[in-house]
C-alpha positions, 0 to 999 in steps of 0.5 A: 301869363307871359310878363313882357317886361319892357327892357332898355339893353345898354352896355354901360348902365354905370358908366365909369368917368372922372372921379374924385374923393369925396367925404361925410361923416358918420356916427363913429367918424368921417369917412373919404369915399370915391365919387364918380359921375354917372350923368351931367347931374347924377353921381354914385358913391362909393365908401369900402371897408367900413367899420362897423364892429371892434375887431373880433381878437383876442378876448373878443374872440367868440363873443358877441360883436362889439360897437366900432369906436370912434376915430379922429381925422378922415378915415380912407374908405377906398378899399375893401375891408380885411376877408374873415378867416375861412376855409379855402373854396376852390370855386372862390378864389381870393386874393384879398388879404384875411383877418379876424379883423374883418367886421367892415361893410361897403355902401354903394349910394346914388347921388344927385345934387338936385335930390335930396330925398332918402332913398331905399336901402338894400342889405346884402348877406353873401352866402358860402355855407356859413364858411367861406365868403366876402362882402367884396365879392359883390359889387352894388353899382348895378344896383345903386344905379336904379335909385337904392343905396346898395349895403354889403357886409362882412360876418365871421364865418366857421367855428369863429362865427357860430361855435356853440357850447350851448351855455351862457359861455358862448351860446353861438350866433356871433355871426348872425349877431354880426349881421344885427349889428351891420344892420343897427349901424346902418340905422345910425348912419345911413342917411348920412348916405342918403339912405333912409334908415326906416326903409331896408331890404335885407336880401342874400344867396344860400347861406345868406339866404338862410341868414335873412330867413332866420334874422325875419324870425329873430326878435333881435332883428325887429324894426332893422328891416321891413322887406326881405329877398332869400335866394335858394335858402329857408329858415326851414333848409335842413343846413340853415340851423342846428336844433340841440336836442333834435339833431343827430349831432349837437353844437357842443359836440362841434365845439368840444371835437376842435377842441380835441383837434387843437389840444384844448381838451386836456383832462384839466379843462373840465368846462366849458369856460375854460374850453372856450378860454383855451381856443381864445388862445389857439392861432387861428390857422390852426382854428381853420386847420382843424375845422377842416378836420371837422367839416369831412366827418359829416354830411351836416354843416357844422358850425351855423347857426343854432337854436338858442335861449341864452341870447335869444337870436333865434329862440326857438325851433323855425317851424314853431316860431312861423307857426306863431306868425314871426317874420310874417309882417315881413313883405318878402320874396322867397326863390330857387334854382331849377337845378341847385345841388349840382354846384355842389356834384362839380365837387366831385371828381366823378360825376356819374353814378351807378345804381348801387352807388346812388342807393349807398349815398341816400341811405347814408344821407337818410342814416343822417336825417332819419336814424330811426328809419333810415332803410325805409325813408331810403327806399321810399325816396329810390322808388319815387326818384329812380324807376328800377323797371329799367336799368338807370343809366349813370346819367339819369343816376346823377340827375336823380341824385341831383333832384334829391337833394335840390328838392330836399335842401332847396325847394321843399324847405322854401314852399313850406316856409312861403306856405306857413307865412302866408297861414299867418293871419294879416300876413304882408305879401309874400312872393315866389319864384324859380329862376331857371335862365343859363348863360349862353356862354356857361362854362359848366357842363349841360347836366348842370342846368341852372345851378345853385348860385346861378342868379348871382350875376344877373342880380348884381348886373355883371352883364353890365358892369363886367366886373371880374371879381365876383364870385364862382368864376362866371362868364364875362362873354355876355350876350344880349340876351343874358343882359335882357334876363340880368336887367329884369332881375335887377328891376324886379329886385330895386322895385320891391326894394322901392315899393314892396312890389317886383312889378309896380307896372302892370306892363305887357299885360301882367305882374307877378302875384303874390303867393296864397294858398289858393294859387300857389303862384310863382315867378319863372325867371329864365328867358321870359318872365312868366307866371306858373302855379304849384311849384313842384306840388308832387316833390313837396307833397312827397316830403311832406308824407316822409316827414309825417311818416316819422313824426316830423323828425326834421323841420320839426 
């Protein structure tokens, strides 16, 4: 069925005019945003760098996120707030100053005078594999301009965000808590921008997707949300959390090799209060010197979110906290990219591979996911991934390799997680879908096909707002027709922020449906909008039989 989504092309949906200052007042303060008109009677407000969080320094350092306090005077809010400290990523360059001072958001608010009502709220969480990021890369203006008050906000990223020693001492998740308390003054305060407290959508890319998988999970997070949209990541993505006991290597082991990397393992520290005692103290650079360090010893993410007790962040593995029904009263929108891991090959200096080549790396990623069974797992996953009866060329290599890891790290673990919610007894709906739309003008190479972080422009409407401070470097040459893809993704995203549906509109004869078990039907997102069923049914059913084969080693 082909949802022919009626779609108005115009170059400037918020156009810049005359602006001025403008000033409301919050819990902690009033703040002086910027207005500008977007209409005789129509305005949107910006408000940048807000803080919503005590810096994280000194004694704060590796602990949960305190409460922003209070200020006297009107406090400028015209410019984004500090970057966290993170490792440099080429594909994302900033020349935004950085600091562990760097706990700020940004609100994007419609406004007209002749409207006093509250208006639904969208939360952003940005993505950069829990280490690199900022709010400011992602303008909210396109989307403020379809009626919802637009939030973006910072988390600390690394070993600064998520080091764990696995105690009462730190037991990790400060990044995630950042994002709670995000949510929390966004409870507080945002009708303070029109915003309706009771009404938010916490919606985020890769990372962040992982974060608003986790934070539906979380009992911390209860009341602070009622709708979620998680592009290309699960609670249930093998990079998403760590589980001590489960994994081949633990958080404390992260924790104590930094320590090793920045002199805080001496024969006199001894526990891990006086480890995290003695990083309290180290600066920070060298923080971020060793955890680079760190970060080439495994293919594992290794500072991210873990399964711990002591907060009760996330407090207990993801599969069992879904098989109890946690974060199923959440009406949500699950998705991936048609071709995710190859954002991640562009790394490389060499894109193509030879056989024996491709068949060295599965066998060192099954050596990290399946140590028990690794040659087996590693044959299994060459003889259903590359056919052997002719000589692959390098080119079908690097496309095997591709799949692998999109199905492995993306896809599979989405379907399983949309299939265990929606096992939940009085579930809400639960959406899905595959965006597999490229830019005309795409810089990267054709094998790259739709790639990881793909979606981001046309869900931030660049199209439209040709903003040139956004993330991974896009194109600016725009075409209609990737406006037309960029204004249905805004649409579908604002109208299940508004109503908890993507197409409240049975327009064009059709709508996108919820997911069941039954149907297995998703949302293709490329050129037209179109709905499929059974969203690689054959990849998940092989996974499913690798995970069965050894006991559920993983997402288990």
């Amino acid at each position: 069925m082909i949802l022919h989504i009626s779609v108005l092309i115009v170059f400037a949906t918020v156009p810049l005019c005359v602006s001025e200052d403008m000033v409301v007042t919050t819990k902690n303060g009033p703040l002086r945003g910027r207005r500008v008109s977007t209409g005789q009677t129509s305005y949107l407000d910006t408000f940048l760098g807000i803080p919503f969080a005590a810096p994280p320094v000194g004694s704060l350092r590796f602990t949960a996120p305190q409460p922003a306090k209070t200020w006297t005077g009107t406090r400028d809010a015209t410019r984004f707030g500090n970057m966290c400290p993170q490792l440099v990523d080429p594909l994302t360059p900033s020349s935004l100053p950085v600091s562990e001072d760097c706990l700020y958001l940004n609100v994007y608010a419609p406004n007209s005078p002749s409207d006093t009502s509250l208006l639904p709220v969208m939360f952003w969480i940005y993505g950069g594999s829990y280490k690199t990021g900022t709010a400011a890369y992602y303008n909210g203006t396109e989307l403020a301009s379809k009626g919802v008050v637009v939030v973006t906000a910072n988390y600390r990223l690394g070993a600064l965000g998520f080091l764990s020693t696995l105690d009462d001492i730190c037991p990790g998740n400060n990044g995630l808590l950042d994002q709670i308390l995000a949510l929390k003054w966004v409870k507080d305060n945002i009708a303070s921008f029109h915003g309706d407290p009771n009404d938010v959508t916490i919606f985020g890319e890769s990372a962040g997707s992982g974060s608003v998988a986790l934070l539906r999970l979380s009992p911390l997070a209860q009341g602070l949300f009622s709708k979620a949209i998680m592009e290309s990541g699960a609670s249930l993505s093998p990079w998403a959390v760590a589980r001590p006991g489960k994994d081949t290597i633990s958080p404390l082991q992260f924790a104590q090799s930094l320590g090793n990397e920045t002199g805080c393992s001496d024969s006199d520290l001894q526990s891990s209060a006086d480890l995290v005692s003695c990083l309290k103290n180290v600066p920070v650079d060298k923080i971020l010197k060793a955890t680079e360090s760190i970060y080439k010893s495994t293919l594992l993410l290794k500072f991210r979110p873990t399964v711990e007790k002591a907060l009760g962040v996330i407090p207990d593995d993801p599969l069992k906290l879904l098989a109890r029904g946690a974060g199923s009263n959440i009406t949500s929108i699950r998705g991936v990219n048609k071709n995710e891991y190859s954002l991640f090959l562009l790394r490389y200096p060499i894109w193509d591979f030879t056989l024996k080549q491709v068949e060295a790396r599965i066998l060192l990623f099954a050596k990290e996911f399946f140590p028990e069974q690794s040659q087996i797992v590693a044959n299994k996953i060459i003889a259903e991934y590359i056919s052997t009866k002719d000589l692959p060329t390098p080119e079908r290599c690097r496309d095997a390799l591709i799949q692998i890891n999109t199905d492995f790290d993306f896809i599979v673990p989405t379907i399983l997680e949309q299939q265990q919610t929606v096992r939940a007894p009085g579930h809400a709906k639960q959406y899905l879908y595959e965006f597999t739309y490229r830019a005309t003008h795409s810089t990267r190479p054709a094998w790259a096909g739709v790639m990881h972080a793909s979606e981001l422009p046309f869900v931030f409407g660049q199209p439209f707002t040709h903003d040139k401070f956004f993330a991974y470097n896009f194109p600016f040459n725009w075409t209609a027709q990737d406006m037309k893809v960029s204004m249905n993704m805004v649409n579908l995203w604002t109208d299940f922020a508004k109503y908890g549906n993507p197409t409240p509109q049975n327009v064009g004869g059709g709508s996108w449906p919820p997911y069941s078990l039954d149907s297995q039907s998703y949302l293709d997102i490329g050129s037209s909008l179109s709905i499929k069923a059974n969203l690689e049914a054959d990849r998940v059913k092989f996974w499913t039989s690798i995970l069965d084969s050894v006991g559920r080693l993983f997402w288990e």
